[in-house]
N, C-alpha and C positions, 0 to 999 in steps of 0.2 A: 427415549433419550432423556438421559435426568439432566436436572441443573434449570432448564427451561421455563421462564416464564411464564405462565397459566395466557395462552391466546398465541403461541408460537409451537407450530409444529414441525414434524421433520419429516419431509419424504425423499425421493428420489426418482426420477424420472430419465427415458432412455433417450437421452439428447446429443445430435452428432455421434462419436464415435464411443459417448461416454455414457454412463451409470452416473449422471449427476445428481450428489444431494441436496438439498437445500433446505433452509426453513424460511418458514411461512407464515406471518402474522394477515390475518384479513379481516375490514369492518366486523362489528360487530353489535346489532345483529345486520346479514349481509345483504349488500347490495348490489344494487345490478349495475355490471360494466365498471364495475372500482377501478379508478389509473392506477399504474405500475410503478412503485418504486424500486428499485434495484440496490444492493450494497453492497460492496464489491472489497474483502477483505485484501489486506496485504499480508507481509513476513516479517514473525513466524505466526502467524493467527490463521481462523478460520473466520467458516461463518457464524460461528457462534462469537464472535465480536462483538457482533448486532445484536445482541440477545438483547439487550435494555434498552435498545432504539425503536425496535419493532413493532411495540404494542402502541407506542404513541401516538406515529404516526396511524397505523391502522384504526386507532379510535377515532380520527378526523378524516376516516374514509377510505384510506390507501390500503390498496393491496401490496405488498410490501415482502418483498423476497430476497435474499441473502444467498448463495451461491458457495460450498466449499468447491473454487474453482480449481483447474487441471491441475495437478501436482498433490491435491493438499488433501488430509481427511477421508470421508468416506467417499468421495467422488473415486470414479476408477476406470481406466478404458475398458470399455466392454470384450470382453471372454480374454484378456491378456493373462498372465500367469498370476498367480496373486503372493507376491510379494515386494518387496520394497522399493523404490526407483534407485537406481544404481548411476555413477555416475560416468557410465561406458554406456549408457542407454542411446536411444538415438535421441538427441536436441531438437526436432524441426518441428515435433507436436506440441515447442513451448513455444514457436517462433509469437509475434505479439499478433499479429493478423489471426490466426487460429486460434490466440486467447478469447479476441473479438470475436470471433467467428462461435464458440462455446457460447456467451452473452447473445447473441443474435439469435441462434436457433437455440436458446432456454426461452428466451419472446416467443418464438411462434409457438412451441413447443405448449408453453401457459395461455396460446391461443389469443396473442396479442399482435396487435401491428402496432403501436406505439405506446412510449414508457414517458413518462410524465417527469420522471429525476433517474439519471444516472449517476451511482457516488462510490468515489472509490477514494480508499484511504493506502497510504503508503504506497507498497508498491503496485496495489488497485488502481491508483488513482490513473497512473498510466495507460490498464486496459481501459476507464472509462474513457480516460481522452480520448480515445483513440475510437473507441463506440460512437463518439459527439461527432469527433474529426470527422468521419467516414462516412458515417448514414445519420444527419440531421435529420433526416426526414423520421427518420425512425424514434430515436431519444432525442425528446423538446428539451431537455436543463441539463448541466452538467455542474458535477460540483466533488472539486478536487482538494483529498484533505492530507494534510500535513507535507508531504510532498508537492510541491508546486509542477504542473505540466507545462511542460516545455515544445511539444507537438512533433513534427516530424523532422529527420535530421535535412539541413540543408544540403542542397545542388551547389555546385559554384555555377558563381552568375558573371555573366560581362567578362569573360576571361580575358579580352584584351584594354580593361580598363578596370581592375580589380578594384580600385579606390572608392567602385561611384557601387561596390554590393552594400545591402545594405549591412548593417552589425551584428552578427549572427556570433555571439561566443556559444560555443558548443555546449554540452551537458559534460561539465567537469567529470563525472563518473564512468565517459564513454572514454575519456582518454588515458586509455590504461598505460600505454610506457611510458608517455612523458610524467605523469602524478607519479607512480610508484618510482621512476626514480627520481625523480625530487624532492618527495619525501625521504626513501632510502638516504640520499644525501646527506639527509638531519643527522644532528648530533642530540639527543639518540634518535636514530634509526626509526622512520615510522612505514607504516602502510595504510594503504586505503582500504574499509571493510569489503568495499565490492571486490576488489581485489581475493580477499583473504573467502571470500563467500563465493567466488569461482574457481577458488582450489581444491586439488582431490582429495585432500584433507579434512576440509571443511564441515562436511555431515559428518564423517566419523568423529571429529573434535567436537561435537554438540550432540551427538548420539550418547556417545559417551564420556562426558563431561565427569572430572574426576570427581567433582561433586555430587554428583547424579541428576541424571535431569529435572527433578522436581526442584531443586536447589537452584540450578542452573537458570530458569525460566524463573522461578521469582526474581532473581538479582539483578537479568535482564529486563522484565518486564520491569520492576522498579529502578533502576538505574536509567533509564528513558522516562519515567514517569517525572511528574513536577514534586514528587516526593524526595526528588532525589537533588538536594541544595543545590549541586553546581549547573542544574539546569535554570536555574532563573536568572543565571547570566548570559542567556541567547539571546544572540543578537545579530545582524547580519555585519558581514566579514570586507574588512577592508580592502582585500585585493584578492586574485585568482592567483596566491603563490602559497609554495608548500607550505612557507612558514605560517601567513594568514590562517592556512585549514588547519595546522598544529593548532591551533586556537579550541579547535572543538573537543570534545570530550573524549575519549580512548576506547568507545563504542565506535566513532565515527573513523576517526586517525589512530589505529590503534599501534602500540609497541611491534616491531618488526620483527622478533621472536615469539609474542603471544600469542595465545589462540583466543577467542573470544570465551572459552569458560574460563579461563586463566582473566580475563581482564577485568569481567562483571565479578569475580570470586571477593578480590577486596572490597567491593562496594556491595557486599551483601547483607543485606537487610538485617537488623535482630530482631530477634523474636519477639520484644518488645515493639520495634517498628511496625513490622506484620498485624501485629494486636491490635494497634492503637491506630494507627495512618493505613497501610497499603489493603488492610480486610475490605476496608469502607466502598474498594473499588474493586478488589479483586480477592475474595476472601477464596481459603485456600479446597474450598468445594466447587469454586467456578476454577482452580489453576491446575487440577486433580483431571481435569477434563482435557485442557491442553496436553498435560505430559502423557495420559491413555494414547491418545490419537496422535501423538509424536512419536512417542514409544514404538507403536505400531508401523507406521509409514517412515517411518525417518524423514529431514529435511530435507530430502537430494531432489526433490521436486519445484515445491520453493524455489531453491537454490537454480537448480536449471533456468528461472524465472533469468536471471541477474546473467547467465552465461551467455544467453540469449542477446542479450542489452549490447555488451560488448563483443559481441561476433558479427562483424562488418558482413559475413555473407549470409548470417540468418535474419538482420536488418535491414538487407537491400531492399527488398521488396517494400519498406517505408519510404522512400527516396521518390516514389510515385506521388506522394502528397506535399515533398518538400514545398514551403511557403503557405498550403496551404492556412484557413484561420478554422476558430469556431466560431461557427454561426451560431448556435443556440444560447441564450440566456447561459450563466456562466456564474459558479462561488467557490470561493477558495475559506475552507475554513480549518481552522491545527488550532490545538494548543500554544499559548502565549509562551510558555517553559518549554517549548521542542526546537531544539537545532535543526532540525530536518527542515525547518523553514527556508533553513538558509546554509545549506550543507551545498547548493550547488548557486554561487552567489552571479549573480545576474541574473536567476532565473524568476524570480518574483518579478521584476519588471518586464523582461520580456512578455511573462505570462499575461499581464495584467495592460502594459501599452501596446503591444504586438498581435500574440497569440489570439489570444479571449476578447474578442471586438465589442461583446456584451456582460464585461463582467463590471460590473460598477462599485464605485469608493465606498456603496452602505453594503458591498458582495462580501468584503475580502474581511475574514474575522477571525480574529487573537483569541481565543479561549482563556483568561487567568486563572491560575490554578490545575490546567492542565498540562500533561508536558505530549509525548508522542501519543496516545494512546487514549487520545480525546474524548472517541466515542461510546473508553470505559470510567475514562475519570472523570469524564464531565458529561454523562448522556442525557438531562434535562436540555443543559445548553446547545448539545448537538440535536435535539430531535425540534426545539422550541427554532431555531436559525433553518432548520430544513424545512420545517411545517410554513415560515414565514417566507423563505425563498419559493415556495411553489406556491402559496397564496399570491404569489407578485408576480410570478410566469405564466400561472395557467389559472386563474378567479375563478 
């Protein structure tokens, strides 16, 4: 596998129902019983996210593993037909329990009963919750980036005295007809991206992006980046109304006719920018790598991730943990320039007074100079704040 840092390897291993691949940084030279770190990418990324975080940590000891998890890259269900996921596929092997369930037996699988840090970024961040949520006993730390966890969806409680439940505002993302028509409402017209990323449109408008996907994936990955000016006006959002979330960028709320390559197209980079700024983090030999293995798989996998989210009967089976908390030690770390902090507003407190009973005021960290994409644009900061949270969980 090219592109790879000298001390990260790539294999694959025959876990649950899948061919998973993953890479691998480990001490060096090795030692006996190294703890498990885990890093658990989002979308549209892989495991090769973690490429520039993995040596770090594994210089300070860690065994350190990175997962191209179900949907994505070279991971693939075992003897299935080999070609692309489709978006008539069956949904139930993205349900998030069976995401979990992938992470669990990769542990035993590496011959481990317990992981020292669980970290998941964007849409990761959710399977590791739910890893923490689930089997404390298993994963001691959790630590959710850019996307704030919000945990499992609530029960109604007290129905005959509904005043005295406690304040549970939903995950703004899961409420798809009331958002999309109140955005629709706006003058102009907007939609929500998870919206527009569970329509059947969706992969084939980024498969084939009339700019082509190499193009396509730079202007996204930079237009989320803190290279991208209107990101360093993030900030959390005044109220849970359409018009507040117009607030955000047209990644997030985007135009009600566009597609997502149609929207990143005007905010794309020139070639002078690429030079100068976006090479620093993402030069176009490491982005050469994303468009091969997107190329290949298309995003309809991904993408299943998010259908999942908002399909009440493939999230029931979460409704078992409603209220639950996490027990385990607990960090929240994003970029300082990322909206996605605050794309579903109430949920950082929740997270942080509620949720995460162990995530403390020296946990929760702003990356500057970062925007969504932290753990490429800032990975000294991301792996110096991970090495420092597990010195303080586990001595």
């Amino acid at each position: 596998m090219q592109g790879l840092p000298e001390g990260v390897v790539s294999r694959t291993l025959p876990v649950s129902d899948l061919d998973l691949h993953f890479l691998e940084a480990k001490p060096q030279p090795s030692t006996e019983n190294p703890r498990l770190v885990l890093l658990l990418h989002g979308f549209p990324e892989l495991a090769y996210t973690w490429r520039k975080v993995m040596v770090p940590l594994a210089k300070e000891g860690y065994h350190v593993v990175a997962p191209d998890q179900r949907g994505y890259g070279a991971t693939a269900v075992r003897g299935a037909p080999s070609r692309p996921i489709q978006y008539e596929d069956d949904l139930r092997p993205f349900r998030l329990l069976n995401l979990v369930k992938d992470i669990v037996a990769l542990v035993y699988a590496l011959g481990y009963t317990s992981v020292a840090l669980v970290v998941g970024h964007d849409a990761g961040s959710r399977v590791a919750g739910f890893c923490a949520l689930v089997r404390p006993d298993l994963f001691k730390g959790f630590v959710c980036m850019s996307a704030p966890f919000t945990g499992a969806p609530a029960l109604p409680f007290n129905i005959d005295d509904p005043a005295s439940a406690p304040s549970h505002a939903p995950d703004i993302t899961l409420l798809a007809p009331q958002v999309d028509e109140a955005l629709a409402a706006l003058d102009p017209p907007r939609k929500h991206y998870v919206s527009y990323y569970t329509s059947p449109v969706a992969n084939r408008d980024l498969l084939g992006a009339p700019q082509g996907l190499h193009d396509f994936l730079r202007a996204y990955f930079h237009m989320k980046s803190a290279d991208w000016e209107r990101n360093k006006a993030a900030k959390p959002l005044p109220a849970r109304t359409a018009e507040a979330l117009a607030v955000m960028p047209e990644y997030y709320i985007m135009p009600f006719n566009k597609s997502m390559p149609e929207v990143v197209a005007k905010e794309a980079p020139s070639v002078e920018v690429v030079s100068s700024v976006s090479s620093r983090w993402l030069p176009d030999s490491d982005l050469v790598y994303y468009v091969c293995e997107f190329s290949r798989t298309g995003f309809q996998g991904g993408l299943n991730w998010y259908r999942v989210v908002r399909s009440q009967e493939l999230s029931e089976d979460l409704l078992v943990f409603s209220n639950k908390k996490i027990e385990v030690p607990a960090m929240y770390l994003s970029g300082k320039q990322d909206w996605g902090v605050y794309q579903n507003p109430g949920a950082i407190d929740k997270m942080r007074k509620d949720l995460c009973e162990r995530m403390e005021d020296e946990d929760f960290i702003l990356v500057d100079g970062a925007g969504h994409w932290v753990q490429q644009e800032r990975p000294h900061e991301v792996a110096q704040n991970l090495l420092r949270f597990l010195r303080k969980i586990a001595p």
